[in-house]
C-alpha positions as CSV (number, residue, x, y, z in Angstrom):
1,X,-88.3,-34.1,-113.9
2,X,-86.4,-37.3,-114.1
3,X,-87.9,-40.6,-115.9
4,X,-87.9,-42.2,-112.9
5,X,-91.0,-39.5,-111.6
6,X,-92.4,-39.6,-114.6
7,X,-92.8,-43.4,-114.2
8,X,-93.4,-43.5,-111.0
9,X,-96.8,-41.7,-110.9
10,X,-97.9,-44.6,-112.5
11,X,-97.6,-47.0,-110.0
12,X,-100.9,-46.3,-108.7
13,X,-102.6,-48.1,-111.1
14,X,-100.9,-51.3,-109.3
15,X,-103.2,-51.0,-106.5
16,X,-106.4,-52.0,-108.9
17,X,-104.5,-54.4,-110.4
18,X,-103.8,-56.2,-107.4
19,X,-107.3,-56.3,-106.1
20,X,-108.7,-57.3,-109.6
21,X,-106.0,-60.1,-109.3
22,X,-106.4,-61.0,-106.2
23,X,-110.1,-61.6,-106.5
24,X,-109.6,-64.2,-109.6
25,X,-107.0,-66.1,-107.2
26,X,-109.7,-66.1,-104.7
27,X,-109.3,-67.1,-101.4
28,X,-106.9,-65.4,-99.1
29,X,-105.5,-63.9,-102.0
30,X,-108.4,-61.4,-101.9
31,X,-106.3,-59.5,-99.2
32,X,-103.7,-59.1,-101.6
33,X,-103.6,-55.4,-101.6
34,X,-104.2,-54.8,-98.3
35,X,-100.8,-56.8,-97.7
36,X,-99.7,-54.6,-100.3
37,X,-100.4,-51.2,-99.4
38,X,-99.5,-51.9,-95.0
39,X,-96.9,-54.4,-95.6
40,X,-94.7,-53.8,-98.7
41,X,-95.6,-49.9,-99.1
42,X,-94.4,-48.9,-95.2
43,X,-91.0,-51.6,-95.5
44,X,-90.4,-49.9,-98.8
45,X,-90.6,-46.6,-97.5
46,X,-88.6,-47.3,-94.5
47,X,-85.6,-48.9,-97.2
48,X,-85.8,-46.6,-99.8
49,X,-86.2,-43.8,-98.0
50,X,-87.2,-39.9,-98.4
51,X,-87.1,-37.8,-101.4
52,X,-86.1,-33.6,-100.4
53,X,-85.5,-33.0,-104.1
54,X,-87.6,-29.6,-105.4
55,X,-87.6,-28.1,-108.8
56,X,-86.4,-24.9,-109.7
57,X,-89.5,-22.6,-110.3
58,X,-89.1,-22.1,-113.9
59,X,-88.4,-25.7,-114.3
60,X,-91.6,-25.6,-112.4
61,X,-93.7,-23.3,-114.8
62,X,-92.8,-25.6,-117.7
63,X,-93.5,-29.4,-116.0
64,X,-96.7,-27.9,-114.2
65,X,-98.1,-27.2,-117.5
66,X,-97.3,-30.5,-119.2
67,X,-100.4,-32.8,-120.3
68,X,-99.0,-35.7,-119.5
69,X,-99.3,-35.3,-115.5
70,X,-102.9,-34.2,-115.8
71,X,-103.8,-37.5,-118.3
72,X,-102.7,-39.8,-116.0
73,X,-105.9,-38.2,-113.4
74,X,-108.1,-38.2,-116.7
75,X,-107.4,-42.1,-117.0
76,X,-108.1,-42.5,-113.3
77,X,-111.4,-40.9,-113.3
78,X,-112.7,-42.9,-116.0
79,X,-110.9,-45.9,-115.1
80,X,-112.4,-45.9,-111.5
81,X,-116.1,-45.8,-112.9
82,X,-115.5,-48.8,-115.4
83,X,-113.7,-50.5,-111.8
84,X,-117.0,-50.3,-109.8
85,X,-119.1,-51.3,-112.9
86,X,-116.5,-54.4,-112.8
87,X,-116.6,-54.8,-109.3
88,X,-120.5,-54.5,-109.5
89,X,-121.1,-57.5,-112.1
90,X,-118.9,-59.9,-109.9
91,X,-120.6,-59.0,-106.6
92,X,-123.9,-60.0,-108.7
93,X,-122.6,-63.2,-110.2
94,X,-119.9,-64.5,-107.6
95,X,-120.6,-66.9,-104.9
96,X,-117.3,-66.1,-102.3
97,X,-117.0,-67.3,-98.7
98,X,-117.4,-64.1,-96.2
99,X,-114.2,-64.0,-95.5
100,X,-112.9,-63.4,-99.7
101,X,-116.1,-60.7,-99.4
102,X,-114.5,-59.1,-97.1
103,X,-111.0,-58.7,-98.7
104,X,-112.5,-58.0,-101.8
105,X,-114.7,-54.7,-100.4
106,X,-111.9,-53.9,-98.3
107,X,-109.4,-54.3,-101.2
108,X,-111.8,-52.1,-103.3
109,X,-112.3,-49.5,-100.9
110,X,-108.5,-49.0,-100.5
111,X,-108.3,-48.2,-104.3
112,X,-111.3,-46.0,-104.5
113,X,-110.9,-44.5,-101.0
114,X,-106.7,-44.4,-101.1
115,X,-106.1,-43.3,-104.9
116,X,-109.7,-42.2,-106.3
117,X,-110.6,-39.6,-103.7
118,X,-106.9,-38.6,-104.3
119,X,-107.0,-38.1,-107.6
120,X,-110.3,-36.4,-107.1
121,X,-109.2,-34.0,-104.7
122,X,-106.4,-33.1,-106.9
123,X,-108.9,-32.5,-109.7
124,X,-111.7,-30.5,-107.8
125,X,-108.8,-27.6,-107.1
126,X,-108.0,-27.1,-110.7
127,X,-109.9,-24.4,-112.8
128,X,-110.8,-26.2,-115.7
129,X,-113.9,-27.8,-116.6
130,X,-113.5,-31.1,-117.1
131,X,-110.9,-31.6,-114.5
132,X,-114.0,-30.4,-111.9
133,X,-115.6,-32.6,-113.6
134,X,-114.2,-35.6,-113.1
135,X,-113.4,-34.5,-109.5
136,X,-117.1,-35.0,-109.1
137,X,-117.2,-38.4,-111.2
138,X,-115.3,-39.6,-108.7
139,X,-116.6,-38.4,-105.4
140,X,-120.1,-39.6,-106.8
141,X,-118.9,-43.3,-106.9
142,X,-117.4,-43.1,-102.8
143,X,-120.9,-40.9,-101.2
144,X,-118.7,-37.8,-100.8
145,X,-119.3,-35.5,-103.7
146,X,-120.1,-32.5,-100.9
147,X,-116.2,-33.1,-100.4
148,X,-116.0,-30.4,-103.5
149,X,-117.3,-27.8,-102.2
150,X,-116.2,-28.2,-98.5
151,X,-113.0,-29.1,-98.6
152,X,-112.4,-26.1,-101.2
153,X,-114.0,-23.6,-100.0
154,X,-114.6,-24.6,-96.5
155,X,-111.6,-26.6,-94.8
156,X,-108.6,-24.2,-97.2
157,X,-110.2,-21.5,-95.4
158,X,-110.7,-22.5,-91.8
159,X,-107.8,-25.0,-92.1
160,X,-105.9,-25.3,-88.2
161,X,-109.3,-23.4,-86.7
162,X,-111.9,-24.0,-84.8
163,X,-114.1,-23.7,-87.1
164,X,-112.8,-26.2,-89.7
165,X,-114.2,-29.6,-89.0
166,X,-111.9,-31.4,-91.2
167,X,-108.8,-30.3,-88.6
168,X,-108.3,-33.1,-86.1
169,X,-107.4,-31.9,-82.7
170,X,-104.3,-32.3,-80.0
171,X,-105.6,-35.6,-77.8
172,X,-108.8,-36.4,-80.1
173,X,-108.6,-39.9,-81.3
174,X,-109.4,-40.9,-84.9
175,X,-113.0,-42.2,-84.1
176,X,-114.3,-39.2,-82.3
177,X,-112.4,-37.1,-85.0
178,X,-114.3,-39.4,-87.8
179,X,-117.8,-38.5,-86.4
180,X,-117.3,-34.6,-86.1
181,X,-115.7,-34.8,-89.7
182,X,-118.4,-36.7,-91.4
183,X,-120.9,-35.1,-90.0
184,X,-119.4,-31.7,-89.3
185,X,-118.3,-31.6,-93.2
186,X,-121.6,-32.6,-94.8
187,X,-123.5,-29.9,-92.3
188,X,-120.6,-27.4,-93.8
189,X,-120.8,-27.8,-97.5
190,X,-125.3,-27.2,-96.7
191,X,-124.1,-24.5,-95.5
192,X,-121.8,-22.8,-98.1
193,X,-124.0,-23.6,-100.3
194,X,-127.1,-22.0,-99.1
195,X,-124.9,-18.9,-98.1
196,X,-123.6,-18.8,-102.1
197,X,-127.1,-19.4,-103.4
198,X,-128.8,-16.3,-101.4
199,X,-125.7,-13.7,-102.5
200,X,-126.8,-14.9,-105.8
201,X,-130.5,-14.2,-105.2
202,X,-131.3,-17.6,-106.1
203,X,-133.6,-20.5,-103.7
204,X,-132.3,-22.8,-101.6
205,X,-134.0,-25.6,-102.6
206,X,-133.9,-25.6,-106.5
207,X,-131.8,-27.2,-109.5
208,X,-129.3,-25.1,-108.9
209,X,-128.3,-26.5,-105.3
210,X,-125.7,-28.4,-105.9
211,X,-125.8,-29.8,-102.6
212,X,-129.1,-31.6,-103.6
213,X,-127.5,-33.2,-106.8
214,X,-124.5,-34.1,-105.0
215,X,-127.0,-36.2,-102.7
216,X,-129.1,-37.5,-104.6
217,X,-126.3,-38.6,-107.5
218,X,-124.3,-41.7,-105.5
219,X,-128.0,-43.0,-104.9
220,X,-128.8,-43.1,-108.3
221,X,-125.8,-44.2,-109.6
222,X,-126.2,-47.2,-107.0
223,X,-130.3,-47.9,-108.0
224,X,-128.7,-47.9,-111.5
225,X,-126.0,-50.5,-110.8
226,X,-128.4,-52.4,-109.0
227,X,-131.0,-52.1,-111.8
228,X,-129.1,-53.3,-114.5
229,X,-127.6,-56.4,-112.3
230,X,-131.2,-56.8,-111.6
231,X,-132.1,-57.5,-115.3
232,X,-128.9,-59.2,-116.1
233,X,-129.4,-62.1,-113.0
234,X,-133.1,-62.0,-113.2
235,X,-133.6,-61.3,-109.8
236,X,-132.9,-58.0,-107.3
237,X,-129.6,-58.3,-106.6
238,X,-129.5,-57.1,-103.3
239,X,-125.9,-57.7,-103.0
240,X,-125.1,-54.6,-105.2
241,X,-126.4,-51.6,-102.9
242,X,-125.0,-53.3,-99.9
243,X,-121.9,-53.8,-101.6
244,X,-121.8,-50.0,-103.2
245,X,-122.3,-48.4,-99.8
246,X,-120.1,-50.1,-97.7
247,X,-117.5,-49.6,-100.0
248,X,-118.3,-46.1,-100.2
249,X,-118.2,-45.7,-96.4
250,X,-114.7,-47.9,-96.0
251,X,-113.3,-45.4,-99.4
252,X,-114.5,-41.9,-97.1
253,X,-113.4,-43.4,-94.3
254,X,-109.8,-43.5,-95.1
255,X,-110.0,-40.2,-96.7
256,X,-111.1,-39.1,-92.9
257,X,-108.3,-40.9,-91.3
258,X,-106.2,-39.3,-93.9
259,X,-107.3,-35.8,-92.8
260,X,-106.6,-36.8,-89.1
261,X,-103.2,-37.4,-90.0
262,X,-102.3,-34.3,-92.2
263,X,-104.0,-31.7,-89.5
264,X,-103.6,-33.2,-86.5
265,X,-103.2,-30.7,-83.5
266,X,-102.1,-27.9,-85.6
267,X,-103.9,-24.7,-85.2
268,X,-102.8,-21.3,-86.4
269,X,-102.1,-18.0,-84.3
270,X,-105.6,-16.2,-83.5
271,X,-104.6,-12.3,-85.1
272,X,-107.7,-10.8,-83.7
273,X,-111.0,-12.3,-82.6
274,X,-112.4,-14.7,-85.3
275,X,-109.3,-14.0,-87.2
276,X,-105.9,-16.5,-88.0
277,X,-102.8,-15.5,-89.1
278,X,-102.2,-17.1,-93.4
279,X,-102.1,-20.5,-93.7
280,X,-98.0,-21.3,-94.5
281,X,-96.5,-24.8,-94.9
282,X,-96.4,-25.1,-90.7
283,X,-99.4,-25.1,-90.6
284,X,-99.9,-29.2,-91.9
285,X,-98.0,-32.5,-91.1
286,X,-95.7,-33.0,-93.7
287,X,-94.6,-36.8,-95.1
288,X,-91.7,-36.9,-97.8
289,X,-91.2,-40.9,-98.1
290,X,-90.2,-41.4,-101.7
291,X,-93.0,-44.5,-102.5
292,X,-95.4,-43.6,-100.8
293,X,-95.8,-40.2,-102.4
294,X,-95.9,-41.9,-106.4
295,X,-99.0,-43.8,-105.4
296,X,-100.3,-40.6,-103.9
297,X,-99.5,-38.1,-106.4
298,X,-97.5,-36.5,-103.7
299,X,-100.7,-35.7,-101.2
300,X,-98.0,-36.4,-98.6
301,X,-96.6,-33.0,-99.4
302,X,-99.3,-31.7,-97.7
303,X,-97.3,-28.8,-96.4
304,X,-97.2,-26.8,-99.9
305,X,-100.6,-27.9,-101.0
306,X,-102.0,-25.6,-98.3
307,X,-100.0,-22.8,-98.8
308,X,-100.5,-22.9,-102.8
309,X,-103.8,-25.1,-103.4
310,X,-103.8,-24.3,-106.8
311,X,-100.7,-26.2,-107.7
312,X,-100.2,-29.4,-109.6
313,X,-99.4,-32.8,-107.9
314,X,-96.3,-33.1,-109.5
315,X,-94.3,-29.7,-109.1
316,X,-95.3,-29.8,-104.9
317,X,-92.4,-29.0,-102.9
318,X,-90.7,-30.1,-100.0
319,X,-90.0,-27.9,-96.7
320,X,-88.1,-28.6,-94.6
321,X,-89.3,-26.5,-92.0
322,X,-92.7,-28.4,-91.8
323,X,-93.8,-30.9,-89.1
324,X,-92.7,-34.1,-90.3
325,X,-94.4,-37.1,-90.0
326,X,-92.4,-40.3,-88.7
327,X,-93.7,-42.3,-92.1
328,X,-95.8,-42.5,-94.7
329,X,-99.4,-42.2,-95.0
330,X,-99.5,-46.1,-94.7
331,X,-98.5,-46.6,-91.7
332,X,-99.7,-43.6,-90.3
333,X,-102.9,-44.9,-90.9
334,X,-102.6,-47.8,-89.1
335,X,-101.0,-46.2,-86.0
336,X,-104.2,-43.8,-86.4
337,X,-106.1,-46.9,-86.3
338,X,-104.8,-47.4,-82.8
339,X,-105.5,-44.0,-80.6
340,X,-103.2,-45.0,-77.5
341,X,-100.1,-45.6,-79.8
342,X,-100.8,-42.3,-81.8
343,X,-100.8,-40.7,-78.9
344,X,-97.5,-41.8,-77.5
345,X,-96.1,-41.1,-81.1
346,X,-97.5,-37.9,-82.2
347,X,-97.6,-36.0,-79.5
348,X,-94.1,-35.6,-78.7
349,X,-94.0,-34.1,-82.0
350,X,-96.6,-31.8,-81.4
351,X,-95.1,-30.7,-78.6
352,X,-91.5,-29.8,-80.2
353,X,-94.1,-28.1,-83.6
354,X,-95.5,-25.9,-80.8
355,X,-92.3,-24.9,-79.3
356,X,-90.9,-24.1,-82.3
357,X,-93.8,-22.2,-83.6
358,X,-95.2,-20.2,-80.6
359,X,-91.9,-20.5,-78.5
360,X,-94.0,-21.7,-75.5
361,X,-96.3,-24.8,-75.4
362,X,-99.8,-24.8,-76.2
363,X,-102.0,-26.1,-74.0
């Protein structure tokens, strides 16, 4: 892999960096990184362009295996804790106008919601230990740890179905989408869970529900912030647990929207009843825009992470056979944001994905 890759996974970190820096200018400059991220990131994307370049496989074998790629996650997932601690003391200590609050959450949840859920995802699919570990460290600081167990077990598996919640569908808008999601994924992961604890002969409701833990952990984590600002200012900081979950549901939020993107109006062939053909790399919306994909550890590939889940950010591959996606994730999102102009931009797409898959179009 050329230096320039290498590098370039680290621009991610700029995000943080911008909002930390944005909050000591104060003022406007609070919106720093949301300029950032829908201004500079899209124009870049657009003038630098796309990046079809893929590894040989053995090349492959050798890079996917390197510790460097997977210490740059390590650093995210401890770095993103110390960021809300950080964030936490200056919500408790700062007197802002509502306006620099604002930019400041928003800022915040863009880094948290944009890179840390990223990284996190990236994490929870890999076998080790620690790297499921630190999946979890950083779902437990955005409200979404039952992400781990849905989105692995759950959404891979019913991916471009019916029966995957996480798929948005052909004419849904984003905010319909982000209510069936959210609550369709929560109601999903209490349910894998309670069907994996009874084929291991074990209760429902015990320790050994993860589903509980993963409930009950972002609360705690937030009484503890709160707690300990508490002591520190002398008085209940009130500020911290409002600050924490609105944060949290802004960072989960864009993970949704994200999802809506990568999935929308795809479904696979039904084989027989109740069963789909494999999942391949048709079967997601597929973004190769060079930027873009360094601050998102190549997510936009999203093509080849559903047909090999297992494999590492940084050895993804390009197809050019996948639906492609007019941009990056950053301006997708913001076309998301606006259900009309999707519309009239996606689903021409969807049509010509549908005609080249089935040969006819799906209604």
């Amino acid at each position: 892999m050329s230096w320039i890759k290498r590098i370039g996974f680290l621009t991610a970190f700029i995000i943080p960096l911008l909002a930390i820096l944005g909050f000591y200018l104060g003022g406007w400059w609070n919106y720093l990184t949301i300029g950032f991220v829908f201004i500079i990131i899209p124009l870049a994307d657009s003038l630098i362009g796309e990046d079809p370049e893929n590894m040989e496989d053995a090349d492959a074998l050798i890079i996917s295996e390197q510790f460097y790629y997977r210490f740059i996650t390590y650093i995210w997932a401890v770095f993103q804790l110390a960021f809300l601690v950080w964030a936490s003391a200056q919500v408790a200590s700062t007197s802002l106008e509502v306006y620099e609050w604002i930019g400041f959450v928003l800022s915040f949840a863009l880094v948290n919601g944009g890179i840390g859920i990223t990284v996190g995802h990236e994490l929870g699919h890999k076998k080790s230990a620690l790297e499921r570990f630190y999946s979890k460290l950083i779902l437990m600081t955005v409200c979404y740890m039952h992400f781990y167990i849905e989105h692995n077990r759950g959404h891979h598996v019913h991916v471009a179905t019916p029966k995957d919640p996480a798929t948005s569908r052909k004419n849904e808008g984003f905010y319909r989408f982000w209510f069936r999601s959210v609550l369709g994924s929560y109601r999903s992961a209490w349910n894998i869970e309670k069907a994996s604890l009874k084929r291991k002969g074990k209760k429902v409701w015990s320790l050994g529900n993860e589903m509980i833990w993963f409930t009950i952990l972002p609360v705690l984590l937030a009484a503890t912030l709160t707690l300990l600002a508490s002591i520190w200012q002398n008085r209940f900081v009130w500020e911290v647990p409002v600050f924490f979950f609105s944060q949290a549901v802004l960072a989960f939020s864009l993970l949704e929207i994200v999802n809506y993107i990568e999935h929308y109006g795809i479904v696979r062939k039904e084989i027989s009843p109740g069963r789909y053909e494999r999942v391949n790399p048709m079967h997601s919306w597929n973004s190769n825009h060079r930027l873009s994909n360094f601050f998102l550890f190549q997510l936009q590939r999203h093509s080849d992470h559903h047909a090999n889940a297992i494999k590492r950010y940084q050895v993804l591959k390009h197809y050019d056979e996948s639906p492609q996606l007019p941009s990056g994730y950053p301006a997708m999102i913001l076309m998301a944001a606006i259900p009309p102009l999707w519309f009239q931009r996606m689903n021409p797409k969807l049509k010509d994905w549908e005609e080249k898959v089935y040969l006819k179009e799906v209604d």
